[in-house]
C-alpha positions as CSV (number, residue, x, y, z in Angstrom):
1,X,-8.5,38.1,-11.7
2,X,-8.3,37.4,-8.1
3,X,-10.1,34.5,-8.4
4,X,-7.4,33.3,-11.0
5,X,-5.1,34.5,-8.2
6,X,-6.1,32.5,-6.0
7,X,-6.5,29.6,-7.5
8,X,-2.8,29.2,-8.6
9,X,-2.1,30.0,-5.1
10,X,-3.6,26.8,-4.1
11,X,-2.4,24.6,-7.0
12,X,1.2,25.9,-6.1
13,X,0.3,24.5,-2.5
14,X,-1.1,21.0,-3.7
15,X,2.1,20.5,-5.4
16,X,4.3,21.4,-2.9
17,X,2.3,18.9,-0.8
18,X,2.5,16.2,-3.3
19,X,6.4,16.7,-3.7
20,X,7.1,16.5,0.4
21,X,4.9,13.4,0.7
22,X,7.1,11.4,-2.4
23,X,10.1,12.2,-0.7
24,X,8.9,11.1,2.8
25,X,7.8,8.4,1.3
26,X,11.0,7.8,-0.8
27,X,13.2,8.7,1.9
28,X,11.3,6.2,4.5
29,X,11.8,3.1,1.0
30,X,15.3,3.8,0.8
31,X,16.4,3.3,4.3
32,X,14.1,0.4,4.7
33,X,15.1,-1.2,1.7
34,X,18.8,-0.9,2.4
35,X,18.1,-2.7,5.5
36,X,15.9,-4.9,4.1
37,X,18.3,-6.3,1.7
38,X,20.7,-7.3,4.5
39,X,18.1,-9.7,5.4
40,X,18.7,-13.5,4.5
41,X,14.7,-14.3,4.0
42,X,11.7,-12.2,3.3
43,X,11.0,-9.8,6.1
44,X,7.8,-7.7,7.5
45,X,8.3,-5.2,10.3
46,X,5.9,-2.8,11.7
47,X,7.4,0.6,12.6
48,X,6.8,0.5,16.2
49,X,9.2,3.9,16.6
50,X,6.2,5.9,15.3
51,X,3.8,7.8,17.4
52,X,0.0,6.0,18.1
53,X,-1.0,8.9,16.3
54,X,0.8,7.7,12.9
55,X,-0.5,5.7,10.3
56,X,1.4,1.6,11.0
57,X,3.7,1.0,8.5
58,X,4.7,-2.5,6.9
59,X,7.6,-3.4,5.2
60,X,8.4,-6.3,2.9
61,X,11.6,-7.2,1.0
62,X,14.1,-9.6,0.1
63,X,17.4,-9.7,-1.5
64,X,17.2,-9.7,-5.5
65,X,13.8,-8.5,-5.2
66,X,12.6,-6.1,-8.0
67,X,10.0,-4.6,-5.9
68,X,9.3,-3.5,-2.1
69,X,6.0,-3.6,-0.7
70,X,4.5,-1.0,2.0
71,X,1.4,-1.4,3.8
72,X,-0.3,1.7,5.3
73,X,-3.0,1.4,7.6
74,X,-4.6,3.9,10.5
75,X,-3.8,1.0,12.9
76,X,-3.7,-2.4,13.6
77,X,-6.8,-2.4,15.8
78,X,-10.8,-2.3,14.0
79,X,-14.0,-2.8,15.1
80,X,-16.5,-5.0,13.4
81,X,-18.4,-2.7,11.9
82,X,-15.4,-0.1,11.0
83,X,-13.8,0.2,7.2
84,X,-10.3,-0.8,6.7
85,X,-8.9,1.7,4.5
86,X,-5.4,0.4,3.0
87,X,-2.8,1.7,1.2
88,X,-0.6,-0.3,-0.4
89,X,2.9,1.2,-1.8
90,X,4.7,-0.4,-4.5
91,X,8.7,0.5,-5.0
92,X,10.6,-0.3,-7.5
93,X,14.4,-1.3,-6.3
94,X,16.1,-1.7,-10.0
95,X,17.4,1.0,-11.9
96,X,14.8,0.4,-14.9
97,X,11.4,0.6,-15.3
98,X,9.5,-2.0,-14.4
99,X,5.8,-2.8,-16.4
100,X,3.5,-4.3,-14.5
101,X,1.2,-6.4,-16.6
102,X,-2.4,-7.5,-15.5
103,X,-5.3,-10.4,-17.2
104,X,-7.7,-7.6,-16.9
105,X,-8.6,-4.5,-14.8
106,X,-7.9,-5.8,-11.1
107,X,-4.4,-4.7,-10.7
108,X,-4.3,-5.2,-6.3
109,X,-6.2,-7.3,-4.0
110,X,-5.9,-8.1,-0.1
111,X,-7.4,-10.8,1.7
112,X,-8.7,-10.9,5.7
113,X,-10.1,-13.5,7.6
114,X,-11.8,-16.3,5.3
115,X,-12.6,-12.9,2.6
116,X,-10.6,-12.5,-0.3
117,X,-11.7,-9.5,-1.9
118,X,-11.1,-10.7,-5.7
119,X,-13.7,-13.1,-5.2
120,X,-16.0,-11.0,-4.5
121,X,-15.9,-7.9,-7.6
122,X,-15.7,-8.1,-11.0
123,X,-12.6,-7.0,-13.1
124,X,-13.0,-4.8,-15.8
125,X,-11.9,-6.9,-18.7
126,X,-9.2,-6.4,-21.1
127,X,-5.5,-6.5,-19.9
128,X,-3.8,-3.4,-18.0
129,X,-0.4,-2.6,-17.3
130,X,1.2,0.3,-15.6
131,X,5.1,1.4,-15.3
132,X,7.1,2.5,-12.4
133,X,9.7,4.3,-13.1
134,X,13.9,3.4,-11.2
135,X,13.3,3.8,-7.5
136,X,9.8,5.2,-7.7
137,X,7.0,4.8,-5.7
138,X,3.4,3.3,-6.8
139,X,0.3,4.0,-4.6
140,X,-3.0,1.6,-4.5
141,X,-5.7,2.2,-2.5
142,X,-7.9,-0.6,-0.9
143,X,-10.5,-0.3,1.5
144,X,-12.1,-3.1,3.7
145,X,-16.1,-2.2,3.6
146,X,-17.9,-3.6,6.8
147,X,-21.0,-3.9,5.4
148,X,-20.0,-6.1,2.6
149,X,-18.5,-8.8,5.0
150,X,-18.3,-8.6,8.3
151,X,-14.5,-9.9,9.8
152,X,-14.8,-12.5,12.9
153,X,-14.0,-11.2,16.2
154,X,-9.9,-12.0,16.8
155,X,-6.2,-11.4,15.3
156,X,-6.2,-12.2,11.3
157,X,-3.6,-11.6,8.6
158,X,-4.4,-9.1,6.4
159,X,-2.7,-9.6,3.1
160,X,-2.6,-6.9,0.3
161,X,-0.9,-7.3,-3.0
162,X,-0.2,-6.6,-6.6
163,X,-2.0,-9.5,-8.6
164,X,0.8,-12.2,-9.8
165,X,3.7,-9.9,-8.4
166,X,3.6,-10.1,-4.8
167,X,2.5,-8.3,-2.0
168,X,3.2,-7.8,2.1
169,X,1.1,-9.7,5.1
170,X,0.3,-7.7,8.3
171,X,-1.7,-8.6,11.8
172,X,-4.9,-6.4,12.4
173,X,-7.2,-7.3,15.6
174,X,-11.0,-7.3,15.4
175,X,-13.1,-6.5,18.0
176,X,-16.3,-5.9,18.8
């Protein structure tokens, strides 16, 4: 019983979690997006308000655009032999749903340096689609792995993105 207790104790948690990170997250896509679409061209910022200690934070939209890219990433410094763990946020602007539709099982991508990382996996096959719902949020996850190619020493774009939709382009230094 206390076991069972417990256990909704923590589920109750998780979700309260969950809920305060979407609205952070909504709240931070619906003031950057009502700037955004002020913009006469495409734009990409980094948020250099936040603290070193906070994830950087691309933005990337343009007026009449459907969807809103966000790049999260720990920093916009790496070592050679350090991961790149991504996170790319998709936001629908419209007041519909929008379905995404895919050629087969890879849905995002990014590209660093001379690597694009579609080149180098193989996509489940079969089409795939997903929905996001009037001014939600999507989250993709995407990790750089060191070991499977090794970025040159310097300051390279790093371009993430939904396949055939669109995506955001940030600077990331390599060093040693």
């Amino acid at each position: 019983m206390k076991n069972l207790s417990n256990n909704k104790i923590v589920l109750s948690i998780a979700v309260v979690v969950i809920i305060v990170v979407i609205l952070v997250i909504y709240a931070f896509a619906h003031k950057a997006t009502t700037e955004e679409m002020n913009a006469d061209a495409v734009a990409t910022t980094t948020d250099s308000s936040l603290a070193s200690s906070t994830p950087e934070i691309s933005v990337s939209s343009r007026p009449g655009q459907l969807l809103a890219y966000y790049l999260n990433i720990a920093t916009t410094t790496f070592s050679q032999s350090e991961n790149i763990p991504m996170t790319l946020f998709v936001y629908n602007l419209t007041n519909a749903p929008q379905e995404l539709k895919f050629k087969d099982g890879c849905q995002a991508t990014y590209a660093i340096g001379t690597f694009d990382m579609i080149k180098h996996i193989d996509c489940l096959p079969g089409a795939t689609s997903f929905t996001i719902e009037p001014h939600a949020v999507r989250q993709i996850g995407l990790t750089h792995y060191a070991s499977v190619y090794k970025i040159p020493v310097g300051k390279h774009d790093l371009m993430t993105s939904l396949v055939g939709y669109g995506g955001i382009t940030t600077s990331v230094t390599i060093t040693n």
